[in-house]
Each structure stands twice: as C-alpha cells, then as structure tokens.
N, C-alpha and C positions, 0 to 999 in steps of 0.2 A: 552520183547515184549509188555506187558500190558505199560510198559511207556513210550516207544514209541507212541503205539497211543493216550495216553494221551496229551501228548506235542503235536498231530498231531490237536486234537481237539481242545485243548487251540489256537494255530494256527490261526486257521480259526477261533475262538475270535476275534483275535489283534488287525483287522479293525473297528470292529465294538467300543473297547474299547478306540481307539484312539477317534472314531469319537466324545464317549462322554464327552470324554477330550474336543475336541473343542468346541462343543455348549454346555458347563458349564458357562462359560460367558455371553453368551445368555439367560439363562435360569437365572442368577442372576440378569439382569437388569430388567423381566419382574416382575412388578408389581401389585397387582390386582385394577381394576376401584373402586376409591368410587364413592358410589349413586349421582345423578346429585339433586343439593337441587336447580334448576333455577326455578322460579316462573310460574305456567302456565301462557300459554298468552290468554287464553280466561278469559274473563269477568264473566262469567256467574257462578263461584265457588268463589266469592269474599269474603267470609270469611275467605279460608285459602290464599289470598295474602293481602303481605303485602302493605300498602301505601306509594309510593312513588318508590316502586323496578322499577329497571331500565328491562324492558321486549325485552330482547337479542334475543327470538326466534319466534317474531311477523315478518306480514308482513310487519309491520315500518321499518324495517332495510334495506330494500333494498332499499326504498328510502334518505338514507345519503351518506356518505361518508366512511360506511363499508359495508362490504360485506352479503348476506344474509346468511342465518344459513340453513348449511346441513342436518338439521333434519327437514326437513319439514313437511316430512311425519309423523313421529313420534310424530312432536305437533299436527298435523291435528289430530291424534287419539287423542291426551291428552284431546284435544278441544271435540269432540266428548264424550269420557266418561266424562266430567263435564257435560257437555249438559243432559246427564243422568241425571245424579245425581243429578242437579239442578230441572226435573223434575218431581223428587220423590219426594222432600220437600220443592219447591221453598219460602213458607210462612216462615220454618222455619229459612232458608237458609238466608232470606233476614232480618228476627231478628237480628240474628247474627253478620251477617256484619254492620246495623245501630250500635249495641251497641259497635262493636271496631271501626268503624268509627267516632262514641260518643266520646270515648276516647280520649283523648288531649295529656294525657300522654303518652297512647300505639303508638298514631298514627303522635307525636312527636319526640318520640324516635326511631322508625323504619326509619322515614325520615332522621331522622340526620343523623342516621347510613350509610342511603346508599347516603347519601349527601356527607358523609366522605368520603366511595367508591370510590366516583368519585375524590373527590379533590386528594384521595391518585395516583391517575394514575399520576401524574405529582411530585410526591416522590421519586419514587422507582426507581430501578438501571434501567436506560436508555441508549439508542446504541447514537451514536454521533448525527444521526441524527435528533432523538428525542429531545434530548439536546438543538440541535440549534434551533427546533421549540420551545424547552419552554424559551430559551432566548428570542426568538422574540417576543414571547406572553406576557413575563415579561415587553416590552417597549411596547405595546398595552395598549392604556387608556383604561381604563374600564376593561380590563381579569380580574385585581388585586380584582375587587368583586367580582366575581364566582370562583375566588381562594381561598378567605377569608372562612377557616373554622368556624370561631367565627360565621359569619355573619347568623344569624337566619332568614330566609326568608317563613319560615311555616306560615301560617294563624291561628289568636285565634279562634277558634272553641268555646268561653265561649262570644260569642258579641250576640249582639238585633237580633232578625231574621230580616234579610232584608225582604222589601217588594216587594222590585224586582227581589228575588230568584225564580229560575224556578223550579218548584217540578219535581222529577223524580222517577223512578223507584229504591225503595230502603232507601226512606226518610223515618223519622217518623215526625208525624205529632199531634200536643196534641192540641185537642179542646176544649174550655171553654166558657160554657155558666153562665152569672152571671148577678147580680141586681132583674129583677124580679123574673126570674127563674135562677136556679143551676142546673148546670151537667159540666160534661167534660169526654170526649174519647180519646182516643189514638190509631192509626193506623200506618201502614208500608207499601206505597204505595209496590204494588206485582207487577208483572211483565207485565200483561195486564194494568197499570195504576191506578189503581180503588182503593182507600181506602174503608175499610169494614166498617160500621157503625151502632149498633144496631138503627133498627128503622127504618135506611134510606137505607140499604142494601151497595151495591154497589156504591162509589160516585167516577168519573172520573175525578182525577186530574193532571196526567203528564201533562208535557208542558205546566200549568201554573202556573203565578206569588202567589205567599204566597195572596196577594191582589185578585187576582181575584177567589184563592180556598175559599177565606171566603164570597165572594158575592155569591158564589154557592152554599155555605155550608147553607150560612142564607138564601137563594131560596129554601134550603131544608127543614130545621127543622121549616122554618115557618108557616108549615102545621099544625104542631102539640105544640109548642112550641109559648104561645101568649107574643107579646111586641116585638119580632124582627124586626117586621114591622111599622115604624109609619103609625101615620094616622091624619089627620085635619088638619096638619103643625105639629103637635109634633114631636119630635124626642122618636125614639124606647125604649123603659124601660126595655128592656133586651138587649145585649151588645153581640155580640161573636166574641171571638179572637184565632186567628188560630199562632201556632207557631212550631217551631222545634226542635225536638228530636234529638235525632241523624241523621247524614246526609250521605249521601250515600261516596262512591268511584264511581270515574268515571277513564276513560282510555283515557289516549290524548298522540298521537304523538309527538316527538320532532324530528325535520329532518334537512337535510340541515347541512351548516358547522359550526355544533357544537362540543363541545367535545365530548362528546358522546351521538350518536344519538340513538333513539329505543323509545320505550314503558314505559309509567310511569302510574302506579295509583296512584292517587292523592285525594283527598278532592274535594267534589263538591263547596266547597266555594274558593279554589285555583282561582288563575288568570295566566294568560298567563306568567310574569314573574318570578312567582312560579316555574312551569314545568321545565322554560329557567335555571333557577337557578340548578336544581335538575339533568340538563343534563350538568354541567359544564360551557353553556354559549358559544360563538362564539369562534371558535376556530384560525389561524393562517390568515386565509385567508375571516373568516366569518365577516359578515355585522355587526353592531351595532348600524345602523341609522336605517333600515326597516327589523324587523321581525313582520312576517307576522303570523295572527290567520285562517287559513281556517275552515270552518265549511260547510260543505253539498256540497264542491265545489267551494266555493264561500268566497272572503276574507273579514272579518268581520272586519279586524281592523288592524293599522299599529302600531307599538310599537318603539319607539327612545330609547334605552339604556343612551343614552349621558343627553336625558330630565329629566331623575332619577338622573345621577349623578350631575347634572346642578340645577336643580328647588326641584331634592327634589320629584317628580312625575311623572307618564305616560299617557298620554293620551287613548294610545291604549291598555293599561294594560283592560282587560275587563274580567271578570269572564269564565274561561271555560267550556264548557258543554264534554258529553262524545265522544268522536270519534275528538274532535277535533285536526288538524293538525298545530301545532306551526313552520315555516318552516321559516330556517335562507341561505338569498343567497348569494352570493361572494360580498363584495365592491367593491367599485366601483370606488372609488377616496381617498386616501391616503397617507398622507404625513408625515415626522418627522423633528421634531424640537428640536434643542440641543442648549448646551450653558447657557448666563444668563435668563434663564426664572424661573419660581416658579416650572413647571412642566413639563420639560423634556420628550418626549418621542415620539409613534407617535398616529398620531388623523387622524380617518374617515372625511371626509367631505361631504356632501348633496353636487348635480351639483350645488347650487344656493348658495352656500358659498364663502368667499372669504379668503384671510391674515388674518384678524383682526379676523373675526369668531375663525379661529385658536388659534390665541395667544388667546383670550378670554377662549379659552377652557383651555391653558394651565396655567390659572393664571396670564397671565401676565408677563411683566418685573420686574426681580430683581434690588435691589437699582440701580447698579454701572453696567445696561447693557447698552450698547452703541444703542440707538436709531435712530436714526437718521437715519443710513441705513441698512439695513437687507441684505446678501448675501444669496442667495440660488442658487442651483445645481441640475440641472434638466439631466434628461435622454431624450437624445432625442432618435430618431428613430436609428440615425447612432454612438452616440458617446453620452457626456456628455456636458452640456451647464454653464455658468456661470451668473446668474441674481444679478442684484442689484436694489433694491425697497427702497425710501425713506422714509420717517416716513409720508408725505400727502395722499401716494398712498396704504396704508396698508389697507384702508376699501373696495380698489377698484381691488386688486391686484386677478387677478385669479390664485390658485394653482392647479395645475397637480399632479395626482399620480404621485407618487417617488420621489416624489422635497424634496428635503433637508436642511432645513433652520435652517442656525446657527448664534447664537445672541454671538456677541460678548463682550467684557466688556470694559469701558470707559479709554480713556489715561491717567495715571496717572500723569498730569500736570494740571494745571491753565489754565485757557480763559483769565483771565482779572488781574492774580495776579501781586501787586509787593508790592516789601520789604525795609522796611527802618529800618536799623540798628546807634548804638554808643551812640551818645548823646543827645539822644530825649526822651522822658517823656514817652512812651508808644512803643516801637520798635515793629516790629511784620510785618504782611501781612495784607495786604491793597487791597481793590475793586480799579479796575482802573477806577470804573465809576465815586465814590465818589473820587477817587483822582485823577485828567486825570495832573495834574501836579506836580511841585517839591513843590513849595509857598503852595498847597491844601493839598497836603500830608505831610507835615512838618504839616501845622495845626490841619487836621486831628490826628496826634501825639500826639496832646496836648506842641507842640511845641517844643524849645530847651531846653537842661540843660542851666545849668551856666557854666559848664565846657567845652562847645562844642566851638570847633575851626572851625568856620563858613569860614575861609579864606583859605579852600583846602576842600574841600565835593566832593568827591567823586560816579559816578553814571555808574556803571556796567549793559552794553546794551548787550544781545543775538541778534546778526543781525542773517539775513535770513539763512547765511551760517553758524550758531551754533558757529562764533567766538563770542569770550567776548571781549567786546572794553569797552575801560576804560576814562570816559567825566567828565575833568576836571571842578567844577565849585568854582567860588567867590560868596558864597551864601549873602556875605554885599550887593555887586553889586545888586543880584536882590530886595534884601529888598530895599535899596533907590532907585529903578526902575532908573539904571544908565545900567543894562541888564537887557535883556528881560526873563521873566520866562522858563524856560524848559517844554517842553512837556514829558509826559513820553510813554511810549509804555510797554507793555507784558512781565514780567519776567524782568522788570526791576531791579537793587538792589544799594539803596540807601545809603549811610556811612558816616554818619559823625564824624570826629574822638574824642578821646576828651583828653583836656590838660593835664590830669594826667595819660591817659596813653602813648602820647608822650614825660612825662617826666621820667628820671631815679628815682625811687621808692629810695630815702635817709632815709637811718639810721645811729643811734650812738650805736657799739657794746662797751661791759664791759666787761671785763673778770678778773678772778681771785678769789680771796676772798669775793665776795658776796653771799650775801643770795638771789639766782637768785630761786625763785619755780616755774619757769616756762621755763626750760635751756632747756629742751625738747620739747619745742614748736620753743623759738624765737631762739634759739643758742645763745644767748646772744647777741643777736641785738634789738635795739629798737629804731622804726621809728623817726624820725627826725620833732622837729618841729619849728617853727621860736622863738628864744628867750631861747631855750633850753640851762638850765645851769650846771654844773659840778654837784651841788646839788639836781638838778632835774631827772637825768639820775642814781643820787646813790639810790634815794627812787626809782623810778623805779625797780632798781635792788634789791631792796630788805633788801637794807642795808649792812654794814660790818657786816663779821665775825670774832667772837673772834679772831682768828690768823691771821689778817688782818694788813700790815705796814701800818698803817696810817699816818706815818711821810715822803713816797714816795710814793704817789700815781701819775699816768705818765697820763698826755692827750698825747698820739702821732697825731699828725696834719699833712694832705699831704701835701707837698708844692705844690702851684698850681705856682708860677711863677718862677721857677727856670730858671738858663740857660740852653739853650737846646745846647746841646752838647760838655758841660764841663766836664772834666773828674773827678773833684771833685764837680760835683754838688749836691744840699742838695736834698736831696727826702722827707724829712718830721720833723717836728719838732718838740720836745717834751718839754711839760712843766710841771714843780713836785710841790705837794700841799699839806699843814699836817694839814687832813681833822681829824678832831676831833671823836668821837666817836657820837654823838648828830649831826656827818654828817653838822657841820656848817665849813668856813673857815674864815681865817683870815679878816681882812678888806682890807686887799689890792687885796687878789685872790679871795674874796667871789664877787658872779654873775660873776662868769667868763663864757662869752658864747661861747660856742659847736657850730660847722661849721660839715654839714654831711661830713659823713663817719669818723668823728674823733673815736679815740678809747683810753677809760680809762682801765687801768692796776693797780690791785690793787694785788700788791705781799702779799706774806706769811711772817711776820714776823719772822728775822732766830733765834730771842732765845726763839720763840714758837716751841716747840714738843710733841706731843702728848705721853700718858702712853705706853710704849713698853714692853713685857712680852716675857719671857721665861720660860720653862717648864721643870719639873725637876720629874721623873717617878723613882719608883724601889725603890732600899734599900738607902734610907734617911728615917730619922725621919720626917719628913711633907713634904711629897708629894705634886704636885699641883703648879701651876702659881705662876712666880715672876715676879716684875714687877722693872725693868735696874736703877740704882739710878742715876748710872752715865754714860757719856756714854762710860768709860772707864771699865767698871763694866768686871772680871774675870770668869773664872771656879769656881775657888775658893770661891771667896765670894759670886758667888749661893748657894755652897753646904755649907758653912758656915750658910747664914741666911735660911738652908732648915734644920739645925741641926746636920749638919754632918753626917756621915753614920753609919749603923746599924751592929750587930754584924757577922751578916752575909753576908756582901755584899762584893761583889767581885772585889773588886776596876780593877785589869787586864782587868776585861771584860766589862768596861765603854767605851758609844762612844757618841759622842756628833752629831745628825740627825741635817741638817741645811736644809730647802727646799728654791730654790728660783724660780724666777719668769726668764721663759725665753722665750726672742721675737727673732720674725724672721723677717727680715728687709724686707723681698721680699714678707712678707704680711701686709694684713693691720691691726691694733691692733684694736681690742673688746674692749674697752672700761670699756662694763658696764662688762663683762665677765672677765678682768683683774683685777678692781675694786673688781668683787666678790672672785674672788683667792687671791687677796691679804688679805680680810680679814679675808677666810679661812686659810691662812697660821699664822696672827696673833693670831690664836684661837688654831691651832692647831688641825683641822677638819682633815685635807687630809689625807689621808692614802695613800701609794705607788706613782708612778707616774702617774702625768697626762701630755695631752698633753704639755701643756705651762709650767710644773714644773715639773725643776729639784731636787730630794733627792741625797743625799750625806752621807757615813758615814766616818767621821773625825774618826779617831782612835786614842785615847786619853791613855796617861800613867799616871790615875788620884793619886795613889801614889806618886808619883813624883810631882803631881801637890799639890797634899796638905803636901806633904813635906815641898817643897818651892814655897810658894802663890809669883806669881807677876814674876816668870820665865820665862823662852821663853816659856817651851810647856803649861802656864797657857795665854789657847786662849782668847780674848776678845769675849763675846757673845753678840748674834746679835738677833733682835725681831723674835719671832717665831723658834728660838732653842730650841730643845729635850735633853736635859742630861738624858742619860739611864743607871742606874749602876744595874744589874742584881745581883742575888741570887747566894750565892759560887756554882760553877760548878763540876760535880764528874765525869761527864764523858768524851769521846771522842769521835768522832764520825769520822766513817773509812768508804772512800764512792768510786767511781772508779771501774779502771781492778784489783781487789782484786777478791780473790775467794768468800766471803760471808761479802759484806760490813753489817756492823751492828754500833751498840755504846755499844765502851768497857769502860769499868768503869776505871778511872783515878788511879792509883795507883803512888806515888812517885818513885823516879827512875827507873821508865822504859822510855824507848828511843822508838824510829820514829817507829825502826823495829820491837820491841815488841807489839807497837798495829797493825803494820799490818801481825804480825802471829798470835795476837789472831781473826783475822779476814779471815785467813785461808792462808794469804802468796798472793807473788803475782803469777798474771796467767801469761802465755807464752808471752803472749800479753802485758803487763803492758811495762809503761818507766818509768823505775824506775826514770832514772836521772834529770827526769821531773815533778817529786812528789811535792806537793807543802803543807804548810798547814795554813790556815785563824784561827789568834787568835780572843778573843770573843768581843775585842774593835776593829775587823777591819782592821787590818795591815795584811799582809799578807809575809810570809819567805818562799825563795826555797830552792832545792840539791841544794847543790853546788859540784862540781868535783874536787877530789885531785890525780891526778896520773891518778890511774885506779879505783878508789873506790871513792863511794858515803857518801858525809858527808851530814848525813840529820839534820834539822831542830829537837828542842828541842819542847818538848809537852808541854801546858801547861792545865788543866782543862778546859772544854769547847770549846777547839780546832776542825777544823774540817780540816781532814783529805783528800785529793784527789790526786789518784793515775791516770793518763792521760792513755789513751791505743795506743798503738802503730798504726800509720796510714798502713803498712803493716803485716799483720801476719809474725811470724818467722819459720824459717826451723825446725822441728823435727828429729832426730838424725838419723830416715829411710828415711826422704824426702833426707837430706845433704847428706848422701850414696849414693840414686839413683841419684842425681844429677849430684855427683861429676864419680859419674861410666861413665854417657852418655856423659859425655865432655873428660874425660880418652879415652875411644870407639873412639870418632871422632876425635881426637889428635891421635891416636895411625894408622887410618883408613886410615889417610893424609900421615902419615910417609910409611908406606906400600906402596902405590898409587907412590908414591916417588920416593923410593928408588924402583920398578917394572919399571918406566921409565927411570931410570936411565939404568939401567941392561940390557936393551932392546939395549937402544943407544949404 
C-alpha cells in the first residue's frame, strides 16, 4: 500500500519533470550581459573618453542614415551623473583631460584604434547585400582613402601654436614674460572661460584667438610689469608670449551619408576632414563634392573630397570647434567610366562639369585607347539610350547621372602603312606620306639589290571589299618614264623578286671515300660554282681516304640532251680519273670542269680491309682477341695461335657465339645507330640480344676439329666471333615434369633414365617420349621411339636435361574405373530401354 502511494506521488511529478526536460535548452542558450564599455556621450567627463571614439548613443545618430539608440533615457542619466561629477572637481577634471589630450602618443593610438573599427565594418562576414554595397563603393573614386588603413590622417599635436587657434574651455595655456623682466605661468582655461593668474586673478579667454589672449594678457600685467608697453616710438623691452600646452577635446557630429555616422571626440586642432576620415567617409550613395561644416546653424564652409585627391588640398578643410556638425548629402550627378583609361571606375560630378572634367579626373587616356569617339549609355526615363561624342565635343559634352561611358582600344591595323619586300636594301614598312608612290618608296628603300628582277614586281592591293588583287608592274618601264609611276594606297605590299631565288640552288654532291668533316651538315653536297674543277670539289671534300680507289674515281653527268622517247636513251654519263693521292691528275683530265649537279664517286679500294678480330674465352692458354690473318683463317688455327688448350678444358662443350646485324626492309635504317652496333659487335661489347642483333650458338665438335685442322666441321671465322671452350663439366642438370628437378653430379655409365631417378622419377604428367637433352657445345638429341619403348639420348657431362609436361593431365587408376563404370551404366541403360520396346510391341 505504502508503494503504491508512492508511485501515486511520483505521478503527479511526471509533468512537472518533463516540462524541465523542455526548457533545458532554453536555459543553455541564456547567457549573462557583459558590462556595456560604450563611451559616455556627454562632454563634460572628458577625461575618461577616449579621442576620437565613435559616440553610438548621442543625439547625432538620429540625424544619419541609422537609427537612434534605445537607451536614451539611460544616457540622459549617464549625462546627468557626469554633470555631477564634473561639478565637484571641474579644475581637476579639466588638468587631466589637457595632459591626455597633450599626449600625441595616447591620443594617436586610441584614434588609430577606432580608425581601424571603422575600416573593419567592411572586412568581416557580410550578407549579399552588403557585399554588393562594398563592391560599388570599391569602383567609387575616392572610398579607396577612407578605406586605406595605413593612411594616417591624425593632426601632429608637436607643431607652433597657431595664432589663429581659438582658446577654449579646457586648453592650457603657458605664459612667458622675458628680456626686461622674467616670469612665466601656466593655466587650464576652466569652464566659465577664465584662466587663473597669480596677480591678475581671473583673465577671460574663450572664444579668442592665441593673438588676441596675448594683447589682453599684455593690457594686464602692464600694470605692474614695466617695458611691455612702449612709449616715444620705442618698442616694448619686455616681450610676452602666450603659447599651448595641452589642448582640449572637443565633440563634433558626423551625419548624413557616411559610413558611420554619430559622435567623435577629437582634438581641438582636428579639421573637418579629420572627423570625415574617422567616420569612414561617404558612404554608397554620399556626396564627395559638398560636405558641409555647420556651426551654430549656419554652414561655415564647403569641403571637395576630389580637391585633396586632385591638388593635394581643401579649401574648406577649416579647423573644427566643439558641437560642430560635419554633414554629407546624397549626390547629385554621377557617372562611370570603363575601359582604356588610367583609372577606371565611377566619378561624382558638380552641375557645372562636363566629359573632359571626367576623364581629367580619371587620368586620362591609356596609350592604345581609341579617341576619337567615346560611346556612352545613358538611362533615360523610359528605357536606355545610346550616345556617341567625338573627341572636339569632350570639353563641351554634358553628362547625366547614370551615363556609362566606355573607352574603347585602337584597331589593330595601319592608317597609312605599306610594305615593300625581296630585293631591296632596306625591306620593311613604310609611311605612306613619305612614300605616296612606287619610284618614292623603292628610294626611300635605299633602293634595288643587284640581284632584283625589276621586269615582273609585283604589288598586292586590299580593295574596299578585303579582296587582294595582284598589279602587275615593269618596274624598267617606269625608271625610263616609258610608264607612268604607280600611286600607292593603304596596306599596300610591295615585291620584288630576286634572281637567285628564281633560280634552282646547284650543287656538286661527292660521295664515298673522302674525308668529308662536315657530312652532317652538307650530305655531301657542295654548292656549285662557275669553273668548278674535279680538284677543286676533292679539297672541298676534304681529301681521300687511305682506303680510297684512286685509279676509279667516277664523275657521273646528267644527260641534258638525250632523245626523248627512246627506249634506249643515255640518262647520264660517266667519266673515270686516277686521281693521285696529292689529289693532282694527269695532264690530259687535270682541270676537268664540273657542270651542277654532277656527282663524284670515289669507291673503296677492294684489297684494302681493315684488322678483323675474333675472340677466344675459357680454357686456352692466352685468352683474349685475335686478329683473321687470312681471310680463310679456321677454328683451328685460332686455338692454335691461342696455345692450344689447357688441361682441363672440355673440348665437348666448345661453341662458337657469332652476332650479326639484322635489318628490316619495311623500316628505315639508323645509320649512325647501325654504325654504333657494328662496332660493338667487332669489340665484342654486346651481351645477349638486341633489337637489330641476332646471337647464334654454332655447336661445334672441337675434338674433331683439332683432330683434323682444315675439315668440314673446321668453320671459317668471321670478325666478331666468340670461341668459348668451358672448364670439364661434372654434372647434369635435370629440369621439367620431374618430381625434384636438381643437378646430378655426372657419373660414367649412367644413362638418360638414371639421372632422371635420381631426380625423383617422372610425374604423371611428364611425356616421356618427348624428352629431349642440350649438350654443352649446343646441339641438341631427342627420344626416339622403337616399338613401344623409349630409346633415350646418351649423357654427356654438363648436359641439360628437359622432361616436357603433358598438355592434358592423365586418368588415375580411380578416375579410369569411375569413368569407364558411367559409360558401362549408359550402354547397359540403352540395351534395357531396348529390348522393354521391343517386348511391348
């Protein structure tokens, strides 16, 4: 019963514990408020604000383009206890503020800071529509310097006291009397005006100039302080100079469409575009030509942004006092300009500006802009318009907001060009003003070669319609004025041709046996010149080489007049000369002259051949290159002049490696790549196959061969042969369908089948009859079949053995059982089926 009404009470919980399940979420996003650190916006506690802070919660803000601040009432009290406080210790109060308004450092660094402030609102993560405002602002002349964080626009507070500084409430003030008499005092004008002065009490100087507090000052102490006054025409013999200590803050409005409009304390030596700077500057739709300084109601001064960035200065830049109202209003007339200009982008304009004004602003035309007509694109009331302004009407031209004007870039062609090409002293492009014809511009050239073929010049005209027409002229004709000069026109092209390269380029090619060092450049052709002799064309070439027939050297000659269409006609004729080594001939062929394109042939002497070597490796007594004595030269009498062989060499397992060189007709031959094989192969470099060489093992019975030298099987050797006679061989080697191929050690009479049981016999799989075995010169012996039995091949040391595996596996003695059972089954399965029909019928 007791838990029963437990659970009855838990119960009536349930609700209450769900609910705090729900607002747990709630209760995790609430945060606690930090203290609000915003600057007060009264004046009158100016030591603890900082210079320059932007004032959010003044009544300036309702005058911009944000909205006023909900705490009004809130400041109204802030205002109210400074007011206090201020007038418990206004003297001390206003020390204070002079010495950080003194500071240059403190009251530089705090500006910068919230200089930065401002410039960061246009950093930071922004909605799309922001974005597009700070694009547009980015193509505004002039935003890019109130963007510019580097740009330091603070006043030096370390300069001469002006004399046209208006003393306020809040200055200090250091007076110095010298020459006759010595003193000096220091004060902080207080809040009724009035600097304190021992002696002179109370001296009233707000509201005026540095200049006019020292003609007061000296009205004063000239009471008592003799020389300040002249007198008889003299000038005064005591001197007094009034100057400034630290300078107050004052509070000036920024409004209107700026970036951020409100309240700034600032420096009493600040000027109007100070302030503008420190509020970000006109904003998307703000003025740039008239911001305005109000003071008491009434506008003191007009200020041109464009005149700073233009001259370098402002006119209406004028010093601000406290309360003043800095107010930016909408423009008025605005247009952009793209394309080839210096600076791109868009420019405010005054009603009393015009085009040129514009581009003046913008820098100007780039090299290659096209002037002469300017397009612009205007809005009109219903739709969009299309203007075009020529380059006289640019100083006169009125633009309208929103006009769009784009500078285009120049055609890439000539006004006045044309060209003379071939054979003329100087080719090139030419003014058509300096050459208006053909006769002016040949001279202009520097005239003809020697080589120019003046009787076909050729002159290439663009007519209107972009064809090329082609105007034959006889340039003799107009030099003897037998025709009239040619005029030329625009993009003309000029050609004249010239006689060597209307003629076939003749040479005299050599081939063969000379010492050509330069076959890689000419091909063994060399230009043709008149008089050119058989003797003349060999030094050329570089002279004969040693292996050079000089008793057949061949001019082959074209026939140039044969008959044409004989079926035995001559095509060329050849004439032989036994051209000396000193390259002289005889007296009757010596100055024989060369006609182009003849061609000398100087063959290879056939009982010049060069040293041929073959190689001889392994068990001989001196190893190493021999070099063919004859060209009959044997086996034999290599291994003879190599010493015969050594005691242990295995004559059976001699083979003789021969590499050659091998082409494919269906490509084309390398040359230099052939040339380099071949002399690998007489060195004896190559190892294994390459592409273009083939290896070979000749299997040689060298026993036999030195049995009897000069036999059939004693081969004739060939340059770049291997004679390899190997060390006595002991074992065998057993490789294949064997059960453990290895290498069995050679043992005298054992047969085929001996080494392949000590190799473990063959597997199921082997063919046997197929067995083959490679002796160690290279021959190769199979089974052979007698009946039903395998006669295999004889061993011999160093033999290698291979056993082939059979392309189908073979039946096992329980496969062949089940096999033959399922075909028994289905033979026996038929016969039943059968003989049931039968029986039936």
């Amino acid at each position: 019963m007791n838990r029963f009404k437990l659970a009855k009470s838990y119960k009536s919980l349930l609700p209450y514990f769900f609910c705090l399940i729900i607002a747990l979420p709630t209760f995790a996003q609430v945060t606690p408020t930090a203290p609000s650190t915003q600057a007060p916006s009264s004046t009158g506690n100016q030591g603890n604000t900082q210079p320059g802070a932007p004032r959010s919660n003044s009544a300036g803000n309702t005058q911009g383009n944000q909205p006023a601040s909900s705490n009004s009432s809130q400041s109204t009290q802030q205002q109210g206890t400074q007011q206090g406080t201020q007038q418990q210790g206004d003297l001390q109060q206003n020390t204070d503020k002079g010495k950080a308004a003194g500071d240059p450092a403190v009251q530089n660094t705090e500006t910068g800071n919230e200089q930065s402030k401002t410039n960061q609102n246009t950093t930071g993560t922004l909605s799309p529509e922001e974005q597009q405002k700070e694009t547009l602002r980015q193509r505004i002349y002039g935003y890019s310097i109130f963007a510019n964080k580097n740009l330091d626009l603070i006043p030096d507070l370390q300069i001469a006291t002006p004399t046209n500084y208006v003393v306020g409430v809040g200055d200090e003030l250091n007076i110095f009397i010298y020459n006759y008499a010595e003193s000096s005092y220091e004060g902080i004008v207080n809040k009724d005006g009035n600097i304190v002065i021992t002696r002179l009490g109370p001296v009233h100087v707000a509201g005026h100039t540095i200049e006019e507090v020292r003609k007061i000052l000296i009205d004063k102490f000239s009471k008592f302080v003799p020389g300040l006054l002249g007198g008889g025409g003299a000038t005064a013999r005591t001197k007094l100079m009034v100057t400034l200590g630290a300078v107050r803050s004052i509070k000036v409005f920024v409004t209107g469409e700026v970036i951020n409009p409100g309240t700034y304390v600032v420096s009493s030596l600040s000027s109007a575009f100070n302030a503008l700077y420190q509020a970000g500057g006109p904003n998307e739709i703000g003025s740039f030509r008239d911001v305005r300084v109000v003071r008491d109601g009434k506008v003191v001064a007009h200020m041109d942004v464009y005149d700073y960035l233009s001259n370098g200065k402002v006119d209406g830049d004028i010093r601000v006092q406290d309360n003043d109202n800095i107010v930016v209003g909408y423009y008025l007339k605005r247009a952009e300009i793209t394309g080839m200009v210096k600076r791109p982008g868009i420019y405010e304009l005054k009603p009393e500006e015009k085009l040129g004004d514009m581009l003046r602003y913008s820098g100007g035309f780039m090299d290659k802009a096209y002037r002469a007509r300017l397009k612009i694109q205007r809005v009109t009331s219903k739709e969009r318009k299309l203007l075009e302004v020529s380059e006289d009407n640019f100083g006169t031209f009125e633009v309208a907001t929103g006009d769009s004007i784009g500078v285009e870039t120049v055609l890439d062609r000539f006004e006045n060009r044309v060209t003379v090409e071939g054979a003329v002293m100087r080719p090139g492009d030419y003014s058509l003003d300096s050459s208006p014809s053909l006769k002016k511009l040949i001279e202009n050239a520097q005239g003809l070669r020697e080589d120019a073929f003046v009787g076909r010049v050729s002159v290439l005209r663009t007519r209107d319609d972009l064809v090329i027409q082609s105007i034959p002229i006889n340039y003799t004709d107009i030099i003897n004025n037998t025709a009239p000069d040619l005029i030329l026109t625009r993009l003309d092209q000029v050609i004249i041709p010239s006689k060597f390269e209307m003629a076939e380029a003749s040479y005299v090619s050599v081939e063969g046996e000379v010492n050509n060092p330069r076959i890689g450049e000419n091909e063994g052709k060399f230009p043709y010149t008149i008089d050119m002799t058989l003797e003349d064309v060999l030094v050329q070439a570089g002279g004969l080489k040693e292996s050079a027939y000089t008793t057949e050297v061949e001019v082959v000659r074209r026939k140039r007049n044969s008959i044409a269409g004989a079926a035995n006609a001559q095509i060329s004729e050849v004439f032989k000369f036994d051209v000396s080594r000193d390259l002289s001939l005889n007296s009757k062929a010596s100055g024989f002259p060369l006609f182009p394109f003849d061609q000398v042939i100087v063959r290879k002497s056939p009982n010049y051949v060069e040293q041929q070597t073959v190689f001889v490796e392994g068990e001989v007594l001196v190893n190493g290159p021999y070099t063919i004595v004859n060209k009959n030269d044997k086996i034999s009498d290599i291994i003879k002049r190599a010493g015969g062989l050594t005691d242990l060499a295995y004559p059976e397992g001699a083979t003789l490696l021969r590499r050659t060189m091998v082409k494919n007709l269906e490509e084309p031959t390398d040359y230099e790549q052939a040339e380099v094989t071949e002399q690998s192969i007489k060195k004896g470099t190559i190892i294994g196959d390459t592409p273009n060489v083939k290896e070979e093992k000749i299997g040689i019975v060298l026993k036999n061969i030195l049995k009897n030298p000069g036999s059939f099987e004693d081969l004739i050797v060939q340059e770049g042969d291997i004679i390899r006679i190997p060390k006595r061989l002991e074992t065998v080697q057993v490789a294949g369908s064997v059960l453990y191929p290895t290498s069995v050690k050679y043992g005298k009479g054992m047969t085929f089948s001996d080494y392949i049981s000590q190799s473990g016999g063959f597997t199921t799989q082997s063919l046997r009859k197929s067995s083959y075995i490679k002796y160690p010169n290279g021959n190769i012996d199979r089974t052979r079949r007698f009946l039903f039995f395998n006669v295999y091949p004889r061993v011999e040391p160093g033999s290698e053995i291979f056993v082939p595996m059979r392309a189908a596996p073979a039946l096992n003695t329980q496969q062949t059982i089940s096999t033959a059972t399922g075909l028994l089954s289905s033979v026996m399965g038929l016969i039943v089926t059968v003989l049931a029909f039968r029986s039936i019928r």
